[in-house]
C-alpha positions in Angstrom: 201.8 -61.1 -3.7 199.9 -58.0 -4.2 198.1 -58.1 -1.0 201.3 -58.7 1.3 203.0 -55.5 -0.5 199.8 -53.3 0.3 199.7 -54.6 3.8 203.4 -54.2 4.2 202.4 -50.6 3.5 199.3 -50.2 5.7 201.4 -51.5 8.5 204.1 -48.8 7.7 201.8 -46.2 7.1 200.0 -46.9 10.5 203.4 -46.9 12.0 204.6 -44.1 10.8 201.1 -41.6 11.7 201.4 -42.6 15.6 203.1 -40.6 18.4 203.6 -43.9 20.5 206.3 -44.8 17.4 208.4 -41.4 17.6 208.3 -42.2 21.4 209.6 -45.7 21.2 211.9 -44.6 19.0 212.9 -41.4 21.1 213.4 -43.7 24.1 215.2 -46.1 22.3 217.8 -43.5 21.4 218.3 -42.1 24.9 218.9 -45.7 26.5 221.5 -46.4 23.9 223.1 -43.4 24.7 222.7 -43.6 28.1 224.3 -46.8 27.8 227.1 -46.0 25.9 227.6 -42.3 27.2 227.7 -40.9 23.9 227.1 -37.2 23.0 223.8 -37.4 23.1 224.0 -37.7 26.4 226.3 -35.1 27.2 224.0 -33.0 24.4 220.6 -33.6 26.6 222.6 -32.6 29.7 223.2 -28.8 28.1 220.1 -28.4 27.3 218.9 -29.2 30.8 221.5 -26.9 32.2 220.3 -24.0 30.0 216.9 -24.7 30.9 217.4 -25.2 34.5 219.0 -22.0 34.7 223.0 -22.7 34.2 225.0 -26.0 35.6 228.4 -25.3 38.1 230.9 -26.8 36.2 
């Protein structure tokens, strides 16, 4: 039993130390938004306005 716990935690450790996990996880959240046009669509959209300069409307 001990050696499933320590790998369960190796495998969450590894998980949580890689970049390609935030990413996955980052994309993840913007489909689901994206799909459900929540605010955290309309939030990304300011934030490309303000860094494109401003948005007409």
């Amino acid at each position: 039993m001990t050696t499933r716990w320590e790998t369960c935690v190796a495998v969450f450790r590894t998980l949580a130390t890689h970049r390609v996990t935030y990413r996955f996880l980052g994309l993840l959240l913007v489909t689901l938004g994206v799909a459900q046009g929540g605010p955290l669509v309309e939030g990304f959209e300011d934030v490309v306005c303000v860094a494109l300069g401003g948005c007409d409307g």
